[in-house]
ChimeraX commands (.cxc) that place a marker at each C-alpha (Angstrom):
marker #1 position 109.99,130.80,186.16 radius 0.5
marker #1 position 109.49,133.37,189.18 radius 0.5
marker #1 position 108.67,132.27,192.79 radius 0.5
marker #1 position 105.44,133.43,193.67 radius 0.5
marker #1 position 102.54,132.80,195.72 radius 0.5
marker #1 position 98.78,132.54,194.49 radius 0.5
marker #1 position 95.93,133.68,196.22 radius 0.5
marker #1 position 92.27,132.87,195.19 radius 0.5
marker #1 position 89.08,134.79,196.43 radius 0.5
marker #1 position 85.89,133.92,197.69 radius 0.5
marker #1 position 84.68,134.80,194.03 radius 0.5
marker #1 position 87.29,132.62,191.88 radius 0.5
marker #1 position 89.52,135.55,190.76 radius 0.5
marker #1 position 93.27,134.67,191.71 radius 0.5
marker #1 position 96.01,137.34,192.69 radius 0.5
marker #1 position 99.73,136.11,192.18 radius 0.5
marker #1 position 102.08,137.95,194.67 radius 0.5
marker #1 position 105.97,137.78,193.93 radius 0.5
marker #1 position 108.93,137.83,195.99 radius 0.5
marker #1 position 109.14,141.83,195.41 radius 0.5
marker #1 position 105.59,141.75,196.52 radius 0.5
marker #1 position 104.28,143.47,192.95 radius 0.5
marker #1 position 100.89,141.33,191.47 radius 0.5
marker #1 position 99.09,140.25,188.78 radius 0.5
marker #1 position 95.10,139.78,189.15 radius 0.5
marker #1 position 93.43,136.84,186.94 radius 0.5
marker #1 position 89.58,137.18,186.27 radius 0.5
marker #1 position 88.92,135.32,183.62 radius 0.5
marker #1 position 89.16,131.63,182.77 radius 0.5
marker #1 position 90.70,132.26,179.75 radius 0.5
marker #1 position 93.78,134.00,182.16 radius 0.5
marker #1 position 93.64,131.51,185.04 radius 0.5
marker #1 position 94.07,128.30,182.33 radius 0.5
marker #1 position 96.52,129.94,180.59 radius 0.5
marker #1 position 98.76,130.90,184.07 radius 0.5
marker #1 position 97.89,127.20,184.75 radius 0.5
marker #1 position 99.47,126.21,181.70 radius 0.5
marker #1 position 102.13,128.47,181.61 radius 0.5
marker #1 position 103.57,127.02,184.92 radius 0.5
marker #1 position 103.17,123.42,184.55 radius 0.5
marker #1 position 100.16,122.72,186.69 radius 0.5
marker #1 position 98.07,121.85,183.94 radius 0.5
marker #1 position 98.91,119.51,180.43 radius 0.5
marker #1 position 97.95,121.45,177.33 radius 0.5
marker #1 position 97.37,119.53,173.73 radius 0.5
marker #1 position 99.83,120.47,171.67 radius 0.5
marker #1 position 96.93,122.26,169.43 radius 0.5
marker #1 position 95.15,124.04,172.55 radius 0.5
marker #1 position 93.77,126.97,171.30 radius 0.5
marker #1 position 93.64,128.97,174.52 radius 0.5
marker #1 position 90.38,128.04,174.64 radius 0.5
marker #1 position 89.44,126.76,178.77 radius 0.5
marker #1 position 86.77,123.89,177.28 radius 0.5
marker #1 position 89.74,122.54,175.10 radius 0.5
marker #1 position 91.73,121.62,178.32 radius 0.5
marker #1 position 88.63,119.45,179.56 radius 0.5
marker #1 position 88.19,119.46,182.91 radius 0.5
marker #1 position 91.58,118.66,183.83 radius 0.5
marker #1 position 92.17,122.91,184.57 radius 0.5
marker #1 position 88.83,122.87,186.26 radius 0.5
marker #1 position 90.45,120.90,189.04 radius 0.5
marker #1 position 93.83,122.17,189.48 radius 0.5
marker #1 position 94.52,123.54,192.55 radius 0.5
marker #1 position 96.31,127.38,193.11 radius 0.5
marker #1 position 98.02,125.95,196.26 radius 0.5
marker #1 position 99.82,123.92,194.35 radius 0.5
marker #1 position 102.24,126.21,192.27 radius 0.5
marker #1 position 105.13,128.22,193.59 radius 0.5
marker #1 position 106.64,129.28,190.35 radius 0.5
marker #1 position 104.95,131.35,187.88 radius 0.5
marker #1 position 105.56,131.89,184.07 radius 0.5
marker #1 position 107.72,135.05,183.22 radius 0.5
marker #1 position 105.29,136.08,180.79 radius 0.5
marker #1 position 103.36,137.17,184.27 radius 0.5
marker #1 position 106.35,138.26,185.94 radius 0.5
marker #1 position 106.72,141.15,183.35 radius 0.5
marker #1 position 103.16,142.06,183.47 radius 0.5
marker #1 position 102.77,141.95,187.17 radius 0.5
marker #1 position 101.84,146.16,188.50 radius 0.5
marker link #1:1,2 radius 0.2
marker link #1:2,3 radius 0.2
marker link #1:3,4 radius 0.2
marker link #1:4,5 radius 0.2
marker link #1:5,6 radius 0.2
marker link #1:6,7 radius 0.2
marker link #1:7,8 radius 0.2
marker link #1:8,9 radius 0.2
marker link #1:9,10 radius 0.2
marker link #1:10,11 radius 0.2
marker link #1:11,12 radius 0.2
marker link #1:12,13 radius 0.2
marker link #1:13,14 radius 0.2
marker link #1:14,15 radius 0.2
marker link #1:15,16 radius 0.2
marker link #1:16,17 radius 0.2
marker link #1:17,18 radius 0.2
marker link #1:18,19 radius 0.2
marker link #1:19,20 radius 0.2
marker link #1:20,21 radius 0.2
marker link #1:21,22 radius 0.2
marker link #1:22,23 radius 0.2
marker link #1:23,24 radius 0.2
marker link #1:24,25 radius 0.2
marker link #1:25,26 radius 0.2
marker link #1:26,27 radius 0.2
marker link #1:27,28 radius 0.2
marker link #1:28,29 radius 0.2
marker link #1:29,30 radius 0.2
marker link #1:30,31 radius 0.2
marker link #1:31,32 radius 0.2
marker link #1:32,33 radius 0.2
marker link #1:33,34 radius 0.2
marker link #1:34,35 radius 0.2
marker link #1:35,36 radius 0.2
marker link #1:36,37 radius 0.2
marker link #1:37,38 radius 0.2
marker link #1:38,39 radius 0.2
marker link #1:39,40 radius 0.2
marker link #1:40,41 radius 0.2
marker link #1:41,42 radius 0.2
marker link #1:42,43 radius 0.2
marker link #1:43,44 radius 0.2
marker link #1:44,45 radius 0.2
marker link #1:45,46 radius 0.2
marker link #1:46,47 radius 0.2
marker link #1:47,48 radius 0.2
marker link #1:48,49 radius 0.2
marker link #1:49,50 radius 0.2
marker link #1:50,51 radius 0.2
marker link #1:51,52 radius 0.2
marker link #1:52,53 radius 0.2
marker link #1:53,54 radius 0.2
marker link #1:54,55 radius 0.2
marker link #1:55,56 radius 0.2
marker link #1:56,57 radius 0.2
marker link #1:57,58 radius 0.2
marker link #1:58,59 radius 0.2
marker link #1:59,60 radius 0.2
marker link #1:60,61 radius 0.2
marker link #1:61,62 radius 0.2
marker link #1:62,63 radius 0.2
marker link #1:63,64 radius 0.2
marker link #1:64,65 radius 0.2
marker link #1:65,66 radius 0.2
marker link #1:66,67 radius 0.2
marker link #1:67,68 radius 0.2
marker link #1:68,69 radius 0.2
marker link #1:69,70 radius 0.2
marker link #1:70,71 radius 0.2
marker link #1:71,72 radius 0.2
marker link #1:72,73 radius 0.2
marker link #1:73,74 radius 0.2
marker link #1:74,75 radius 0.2
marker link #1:75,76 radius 0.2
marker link #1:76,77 radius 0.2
marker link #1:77,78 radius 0.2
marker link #1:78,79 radius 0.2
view
């Protein structure tokens, strides 16, 4: 895991900003409940599909402020 900080706009989308100040840029719910996933902030059946509706609403509620590390798959990615 990466230390980063997330940032979400007035329209949902989040931006995650790490220490070397390069970002990633999640649109989609699909991307923002797998990041959630990915870092812990969100419990995933050991069967989820990827699929958003699969996590309930447990993702729905989750709350950016609340992670500071971020998956390295997103680290790698990150422009």
């Amino acid at each position: 895991m990466k230390m980063c900080d997330v940032y979400k706009d007035h329209m949902g989308n989040l931006t995650i900003t790490f220490m070397d100040n390069k970002t990633t840029f999640l649109q989609t719910d699909y991307d923002k409940a797998s990041f959630f996933v990915g870092c812990g902030l969100v419990d995933a059946p050991d069967n989820w599909d990827g699929q958003p509706d699969n996590l309930h609403d447990t993702w729905y509620y989750a709350e950016e402020d609340d992670i500071t590390e971020c998956p390295d798959e997103y680290y790698e990615i990150r422009e």
